[in-house]
Jmol script that loads the backbone (N, CA, C; Angstrom):
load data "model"
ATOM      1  N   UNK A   1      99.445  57.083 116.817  1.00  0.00           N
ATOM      2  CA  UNK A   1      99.463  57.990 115.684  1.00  0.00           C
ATOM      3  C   UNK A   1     100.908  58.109 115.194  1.00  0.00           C
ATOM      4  N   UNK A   2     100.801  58.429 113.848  1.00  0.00           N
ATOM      5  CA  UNK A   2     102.396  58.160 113.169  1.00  0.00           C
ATOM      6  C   UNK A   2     102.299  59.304 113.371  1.00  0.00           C
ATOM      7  N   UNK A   3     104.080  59.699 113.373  1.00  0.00           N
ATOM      8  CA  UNK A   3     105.233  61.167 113.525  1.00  0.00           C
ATOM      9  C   UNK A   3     104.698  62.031 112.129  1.00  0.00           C
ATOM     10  N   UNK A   4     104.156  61.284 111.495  1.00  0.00           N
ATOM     11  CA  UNK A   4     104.247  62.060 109.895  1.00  0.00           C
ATOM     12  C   UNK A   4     102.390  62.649 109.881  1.00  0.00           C
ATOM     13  N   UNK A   5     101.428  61.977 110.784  1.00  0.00           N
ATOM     14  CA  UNK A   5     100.319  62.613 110.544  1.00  0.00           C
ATOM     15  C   UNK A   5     100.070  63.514 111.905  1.00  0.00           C
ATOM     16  N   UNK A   6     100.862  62.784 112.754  1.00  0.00           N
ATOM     17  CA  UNK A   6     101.136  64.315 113.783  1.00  0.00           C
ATOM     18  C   UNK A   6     101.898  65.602 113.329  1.00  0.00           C
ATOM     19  N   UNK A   7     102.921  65.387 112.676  1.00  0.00           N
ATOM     20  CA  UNK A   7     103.357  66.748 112.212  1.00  0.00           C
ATOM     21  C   UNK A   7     102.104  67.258 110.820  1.00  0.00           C
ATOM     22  N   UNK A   8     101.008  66.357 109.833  1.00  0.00           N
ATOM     23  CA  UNK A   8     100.845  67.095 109.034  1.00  0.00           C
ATOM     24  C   UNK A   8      99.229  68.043 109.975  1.00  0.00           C
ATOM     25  N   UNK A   9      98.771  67.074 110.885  1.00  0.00           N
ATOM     26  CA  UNK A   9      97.598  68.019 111.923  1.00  0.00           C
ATOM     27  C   UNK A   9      98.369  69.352 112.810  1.00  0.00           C
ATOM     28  N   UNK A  10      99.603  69.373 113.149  1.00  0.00           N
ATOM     29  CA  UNK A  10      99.882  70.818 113.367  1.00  0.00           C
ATOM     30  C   UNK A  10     100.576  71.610 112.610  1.00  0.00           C
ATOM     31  N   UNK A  11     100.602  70.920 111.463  1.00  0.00           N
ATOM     32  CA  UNK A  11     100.924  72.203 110.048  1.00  0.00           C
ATOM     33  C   UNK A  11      99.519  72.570 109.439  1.00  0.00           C
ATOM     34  N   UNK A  12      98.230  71.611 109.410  1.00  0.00           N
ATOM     35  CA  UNK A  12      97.087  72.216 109.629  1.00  0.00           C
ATOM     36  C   UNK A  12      96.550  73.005 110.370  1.00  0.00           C
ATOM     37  N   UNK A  13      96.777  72.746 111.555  1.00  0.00           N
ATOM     38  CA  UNK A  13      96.385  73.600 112.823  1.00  0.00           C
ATOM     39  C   UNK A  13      96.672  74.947 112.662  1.00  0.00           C
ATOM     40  N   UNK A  14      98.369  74.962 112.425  1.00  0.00           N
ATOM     41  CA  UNK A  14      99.269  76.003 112.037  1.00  0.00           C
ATOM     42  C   UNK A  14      98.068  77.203 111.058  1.00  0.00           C
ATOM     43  N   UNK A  15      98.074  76.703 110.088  1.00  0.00           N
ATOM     44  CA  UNK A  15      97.727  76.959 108.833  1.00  0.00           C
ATOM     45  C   UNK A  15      96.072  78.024 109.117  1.00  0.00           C
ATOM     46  N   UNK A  16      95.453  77.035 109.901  1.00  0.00           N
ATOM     47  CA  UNK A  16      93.868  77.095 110.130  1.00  0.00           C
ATOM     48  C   UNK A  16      94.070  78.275 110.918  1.00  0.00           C
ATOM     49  N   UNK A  17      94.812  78.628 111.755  1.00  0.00           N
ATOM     50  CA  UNK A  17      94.945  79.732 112.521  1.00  0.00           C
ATOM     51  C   UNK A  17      94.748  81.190 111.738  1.00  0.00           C
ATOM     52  N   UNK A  18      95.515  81.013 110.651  1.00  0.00           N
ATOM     53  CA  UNK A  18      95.633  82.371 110.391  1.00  0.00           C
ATOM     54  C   UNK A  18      94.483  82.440 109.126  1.00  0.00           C
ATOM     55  N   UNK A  19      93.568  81.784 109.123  1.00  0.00           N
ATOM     56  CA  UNK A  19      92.049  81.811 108.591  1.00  0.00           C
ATOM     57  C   UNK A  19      91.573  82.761 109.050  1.00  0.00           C
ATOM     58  N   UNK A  20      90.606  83.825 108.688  1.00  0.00           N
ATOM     59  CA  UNK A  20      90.240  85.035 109.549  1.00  0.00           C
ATOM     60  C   UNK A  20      88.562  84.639 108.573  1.00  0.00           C
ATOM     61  N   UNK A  21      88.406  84.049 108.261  1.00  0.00           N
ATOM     62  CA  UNK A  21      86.397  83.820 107.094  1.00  0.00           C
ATOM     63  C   UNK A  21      85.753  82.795 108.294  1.00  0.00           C
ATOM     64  N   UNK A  22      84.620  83.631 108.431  1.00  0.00           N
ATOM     65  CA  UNK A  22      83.674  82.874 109.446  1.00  0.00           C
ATOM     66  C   UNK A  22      82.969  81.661 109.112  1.00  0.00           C
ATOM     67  N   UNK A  23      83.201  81.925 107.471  1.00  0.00           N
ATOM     68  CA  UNK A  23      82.192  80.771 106.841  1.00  0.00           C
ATOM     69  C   UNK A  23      82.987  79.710 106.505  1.00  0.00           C
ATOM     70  N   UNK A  24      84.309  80.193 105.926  1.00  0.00           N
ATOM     71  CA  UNK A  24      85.217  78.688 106.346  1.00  0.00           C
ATOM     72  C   UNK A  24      85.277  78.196 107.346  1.00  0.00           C
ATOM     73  N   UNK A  25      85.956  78.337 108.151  1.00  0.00           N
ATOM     74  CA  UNK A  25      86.006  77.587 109.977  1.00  0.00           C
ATOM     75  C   UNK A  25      84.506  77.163 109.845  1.00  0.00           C
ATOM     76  N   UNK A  26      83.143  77.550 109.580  1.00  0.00           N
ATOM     77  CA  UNK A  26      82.239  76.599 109.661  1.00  0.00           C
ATOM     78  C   UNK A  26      82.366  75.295 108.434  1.00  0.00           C
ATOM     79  N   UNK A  27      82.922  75.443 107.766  1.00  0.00           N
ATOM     80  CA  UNK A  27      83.282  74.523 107.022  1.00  0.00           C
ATOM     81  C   UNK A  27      84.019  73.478 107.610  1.00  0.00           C
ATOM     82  N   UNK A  28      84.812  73.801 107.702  1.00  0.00           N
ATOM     83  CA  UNK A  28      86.302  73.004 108.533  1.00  0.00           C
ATOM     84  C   UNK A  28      85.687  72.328 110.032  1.00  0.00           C
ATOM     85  N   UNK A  29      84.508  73.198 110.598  1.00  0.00           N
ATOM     86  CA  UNK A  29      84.139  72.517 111.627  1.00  0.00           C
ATOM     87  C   UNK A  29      83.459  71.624 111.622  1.00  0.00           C
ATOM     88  N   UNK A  30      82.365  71.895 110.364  1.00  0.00           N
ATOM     89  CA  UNK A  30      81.653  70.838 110.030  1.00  0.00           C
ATOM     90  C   UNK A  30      82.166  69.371 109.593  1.00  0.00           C
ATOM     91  N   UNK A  31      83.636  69.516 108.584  1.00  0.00           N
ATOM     92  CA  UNK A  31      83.818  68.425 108.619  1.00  0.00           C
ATOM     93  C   UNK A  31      84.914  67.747 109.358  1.00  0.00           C
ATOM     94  N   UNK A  32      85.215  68.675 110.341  1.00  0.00           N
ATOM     95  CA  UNK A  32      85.332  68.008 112.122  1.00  0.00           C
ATOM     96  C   UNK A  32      84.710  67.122 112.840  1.00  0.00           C
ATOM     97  N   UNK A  33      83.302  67.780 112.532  1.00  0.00           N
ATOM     98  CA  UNK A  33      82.385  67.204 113.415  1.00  0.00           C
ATOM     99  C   UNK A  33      81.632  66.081 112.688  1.00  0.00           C
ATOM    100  N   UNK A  34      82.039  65.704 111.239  1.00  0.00           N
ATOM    101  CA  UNK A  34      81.415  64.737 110.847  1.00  0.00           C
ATOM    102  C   UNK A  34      82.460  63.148 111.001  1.00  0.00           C
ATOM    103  N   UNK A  35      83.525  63.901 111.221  1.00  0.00           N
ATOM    104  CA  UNK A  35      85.090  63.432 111.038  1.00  0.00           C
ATOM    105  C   UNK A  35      84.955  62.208 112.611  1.00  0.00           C
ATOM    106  N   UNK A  36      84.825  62.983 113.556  1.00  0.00           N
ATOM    107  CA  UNK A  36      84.677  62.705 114.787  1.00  0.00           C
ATOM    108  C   UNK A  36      83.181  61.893 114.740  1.00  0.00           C
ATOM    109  N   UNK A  37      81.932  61.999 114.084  1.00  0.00           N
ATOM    110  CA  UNK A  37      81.008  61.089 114.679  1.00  0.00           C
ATOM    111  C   UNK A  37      81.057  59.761 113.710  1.00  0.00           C
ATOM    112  N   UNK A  38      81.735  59.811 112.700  1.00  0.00           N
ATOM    113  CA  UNK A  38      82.360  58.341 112.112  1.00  0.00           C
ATOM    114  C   UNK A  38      83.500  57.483 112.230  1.00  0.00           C
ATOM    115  N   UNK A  39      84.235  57.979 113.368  1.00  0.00           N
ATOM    116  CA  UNK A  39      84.548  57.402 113.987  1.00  0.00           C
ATOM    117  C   UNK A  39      84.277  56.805 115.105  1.00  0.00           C
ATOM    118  N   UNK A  40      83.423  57.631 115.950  1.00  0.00           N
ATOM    119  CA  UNK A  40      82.396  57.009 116.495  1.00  0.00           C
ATOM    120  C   UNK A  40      81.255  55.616 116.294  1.00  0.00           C
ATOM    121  N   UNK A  41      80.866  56.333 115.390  1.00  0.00           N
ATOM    122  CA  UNK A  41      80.066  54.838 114.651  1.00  0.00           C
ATOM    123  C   UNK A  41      81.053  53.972 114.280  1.00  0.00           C
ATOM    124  N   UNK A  42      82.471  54.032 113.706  1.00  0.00           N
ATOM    125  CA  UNK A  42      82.915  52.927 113.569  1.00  0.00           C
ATOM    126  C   UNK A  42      83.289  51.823 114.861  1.00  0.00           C
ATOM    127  N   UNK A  43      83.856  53.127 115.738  1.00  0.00           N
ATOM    128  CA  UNK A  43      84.322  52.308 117.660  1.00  0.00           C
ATOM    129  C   UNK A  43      82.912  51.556 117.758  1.00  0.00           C
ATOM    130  N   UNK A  44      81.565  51.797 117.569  1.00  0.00           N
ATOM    131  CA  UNK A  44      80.674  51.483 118.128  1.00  0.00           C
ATOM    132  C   UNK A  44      79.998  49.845 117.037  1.00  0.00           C
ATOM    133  N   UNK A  45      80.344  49.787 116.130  1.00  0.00           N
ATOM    134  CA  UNK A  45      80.228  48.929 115.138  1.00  0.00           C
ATOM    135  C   UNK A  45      81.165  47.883 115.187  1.00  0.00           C
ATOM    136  N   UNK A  46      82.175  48.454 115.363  1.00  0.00           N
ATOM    137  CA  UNK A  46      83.383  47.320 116.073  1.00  0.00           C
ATOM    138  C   UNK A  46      83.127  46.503 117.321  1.00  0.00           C
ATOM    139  N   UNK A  47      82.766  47.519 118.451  1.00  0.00           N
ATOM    140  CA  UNK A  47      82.016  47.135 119.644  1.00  0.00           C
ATOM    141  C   UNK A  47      81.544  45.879 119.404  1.00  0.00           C
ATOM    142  N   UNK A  48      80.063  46.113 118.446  1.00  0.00           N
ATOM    143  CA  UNK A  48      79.196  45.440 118.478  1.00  0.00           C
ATOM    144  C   UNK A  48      80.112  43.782 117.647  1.00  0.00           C
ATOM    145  N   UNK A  49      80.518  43.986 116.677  1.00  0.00           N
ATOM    146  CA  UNK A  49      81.334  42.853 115.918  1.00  0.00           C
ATOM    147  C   UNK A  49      82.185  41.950 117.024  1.00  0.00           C
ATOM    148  N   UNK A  50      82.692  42.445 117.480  1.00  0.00           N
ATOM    149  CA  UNK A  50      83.251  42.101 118.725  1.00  0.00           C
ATOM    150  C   UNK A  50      82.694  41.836 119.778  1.00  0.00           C
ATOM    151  N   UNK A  51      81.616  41.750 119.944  1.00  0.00           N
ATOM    152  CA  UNK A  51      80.292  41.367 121.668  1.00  0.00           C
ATOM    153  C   UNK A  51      80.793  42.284 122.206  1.00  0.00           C
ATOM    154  N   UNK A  52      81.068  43.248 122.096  1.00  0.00           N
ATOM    155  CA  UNK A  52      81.161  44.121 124.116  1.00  0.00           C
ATOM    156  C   UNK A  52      80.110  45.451 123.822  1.00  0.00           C
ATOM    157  N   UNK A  53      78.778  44.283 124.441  1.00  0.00           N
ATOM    158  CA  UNK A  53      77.696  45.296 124.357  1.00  0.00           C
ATOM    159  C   UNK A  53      77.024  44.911 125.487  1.00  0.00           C
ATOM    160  N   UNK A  54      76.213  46.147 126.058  1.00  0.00           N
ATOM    161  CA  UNK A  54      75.476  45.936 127.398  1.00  0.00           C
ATOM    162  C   UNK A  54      74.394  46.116 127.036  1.00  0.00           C
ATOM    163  N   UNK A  55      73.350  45.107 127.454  1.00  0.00           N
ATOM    164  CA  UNK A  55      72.109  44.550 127.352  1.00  0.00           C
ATOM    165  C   UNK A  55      71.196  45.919 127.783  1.00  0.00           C
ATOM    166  N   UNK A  56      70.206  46.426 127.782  1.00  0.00           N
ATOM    167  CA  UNK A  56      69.274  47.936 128.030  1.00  0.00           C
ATOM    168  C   UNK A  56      69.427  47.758 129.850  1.00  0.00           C
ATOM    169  N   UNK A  57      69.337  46.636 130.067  1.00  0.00           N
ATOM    170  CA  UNK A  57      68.877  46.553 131.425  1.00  0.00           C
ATOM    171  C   UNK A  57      70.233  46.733 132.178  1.00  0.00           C
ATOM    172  N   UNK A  58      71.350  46.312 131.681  1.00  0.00           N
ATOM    173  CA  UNK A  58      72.660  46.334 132.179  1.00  0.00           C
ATOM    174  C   UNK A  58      73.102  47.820 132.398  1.00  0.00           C
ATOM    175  N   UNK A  59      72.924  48.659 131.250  1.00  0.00           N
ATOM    176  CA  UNK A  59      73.146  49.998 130.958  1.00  0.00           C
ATOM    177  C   UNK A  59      71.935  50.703 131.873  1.00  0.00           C
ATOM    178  N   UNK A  60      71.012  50.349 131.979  1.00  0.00           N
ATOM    179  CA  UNK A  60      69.881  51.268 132.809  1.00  0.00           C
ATOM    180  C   UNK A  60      70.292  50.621 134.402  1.00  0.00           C
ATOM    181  N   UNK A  61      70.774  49.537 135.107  1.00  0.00           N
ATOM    182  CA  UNK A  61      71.483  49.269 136.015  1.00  0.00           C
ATOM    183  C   UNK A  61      72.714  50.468 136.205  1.00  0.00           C
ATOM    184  N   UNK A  62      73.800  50.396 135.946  1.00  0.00           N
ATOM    185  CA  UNK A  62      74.720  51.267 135.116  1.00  0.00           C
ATOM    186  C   UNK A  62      75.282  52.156 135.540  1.00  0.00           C
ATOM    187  N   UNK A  63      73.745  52.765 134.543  1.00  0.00           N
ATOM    188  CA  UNK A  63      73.466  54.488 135.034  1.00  0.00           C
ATOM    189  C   UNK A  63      72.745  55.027 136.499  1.00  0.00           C
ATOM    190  N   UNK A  64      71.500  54.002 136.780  1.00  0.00           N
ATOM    191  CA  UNK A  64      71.286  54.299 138.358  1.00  0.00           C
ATOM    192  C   UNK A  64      72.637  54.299 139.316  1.00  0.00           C
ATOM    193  N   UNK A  65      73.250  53.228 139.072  1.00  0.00           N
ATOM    194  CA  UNK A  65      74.542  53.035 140.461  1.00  0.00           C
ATOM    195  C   UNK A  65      75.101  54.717 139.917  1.00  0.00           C
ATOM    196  N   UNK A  66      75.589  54.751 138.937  1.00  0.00           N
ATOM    197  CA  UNK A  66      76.160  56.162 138.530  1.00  0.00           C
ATOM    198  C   UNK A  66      75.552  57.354 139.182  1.00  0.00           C
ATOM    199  N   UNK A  67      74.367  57.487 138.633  1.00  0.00           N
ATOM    200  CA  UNK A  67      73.783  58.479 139.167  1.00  0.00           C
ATOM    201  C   UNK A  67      74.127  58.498 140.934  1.00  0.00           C
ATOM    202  N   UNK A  68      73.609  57.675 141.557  1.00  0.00           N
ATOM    203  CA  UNK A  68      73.409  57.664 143.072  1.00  0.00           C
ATOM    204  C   UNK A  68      74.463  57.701 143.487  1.00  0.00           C
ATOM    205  N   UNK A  69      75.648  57.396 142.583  1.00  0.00           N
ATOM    206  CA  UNK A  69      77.386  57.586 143.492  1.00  0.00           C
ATOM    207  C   UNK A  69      77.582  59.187 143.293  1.00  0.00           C
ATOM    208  N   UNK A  70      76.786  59.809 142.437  1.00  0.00           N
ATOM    209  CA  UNK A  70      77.375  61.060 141.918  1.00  0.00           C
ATOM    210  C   UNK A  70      76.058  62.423 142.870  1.00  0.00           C
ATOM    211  N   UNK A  71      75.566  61.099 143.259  1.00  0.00           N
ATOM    212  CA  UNK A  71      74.629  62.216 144.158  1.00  0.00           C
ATOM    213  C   UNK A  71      73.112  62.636 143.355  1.00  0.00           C
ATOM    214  N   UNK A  72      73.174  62.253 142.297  1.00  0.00           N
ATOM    215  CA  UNK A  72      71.776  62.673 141.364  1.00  0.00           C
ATOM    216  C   UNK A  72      70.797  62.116 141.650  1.00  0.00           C
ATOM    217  N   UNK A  73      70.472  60.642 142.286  1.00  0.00           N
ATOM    218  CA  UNK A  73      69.172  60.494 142.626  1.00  0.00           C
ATOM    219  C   UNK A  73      69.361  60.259 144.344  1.00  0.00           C
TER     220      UNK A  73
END
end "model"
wireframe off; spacefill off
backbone 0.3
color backbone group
């Protein structure tokens, strides 16, 4: 991350603080949270453009070893 969009997210931050409207901050969260799942889809679209994808059976492999190291099954 560049010096210049790190300083302008905690002059936002700054800023957002002294917001006191319930219905803004749901605003602002919302497009947080839309902010964050398109980037998501993009990591995951890239993924895929790129092959590093695990087959259903690889991922359901995966998650059993996971589970059973973590004590769940």
């Amino acid at each position: 991350m560049s010096p210049a969009i790190a300083t302008r997210k905690q002059e936002l931050a700054d800023r957002l603080m002294r917001i006191n409207q319930a219905e803004f901050l749901n605003q602002v969260e919302e497009l947080i949270l839309r902010a964050e799942m398109q980037a998501r889809v993009d990591e995951s679209l890239d993924d895929i453009e790129n092959g590093c994808v695990l087959t259903l059976e690889q991922f359901k492999k995966g998650t059993e070893e996971w589970m059973r190291a973590n004590g769940i099954m």
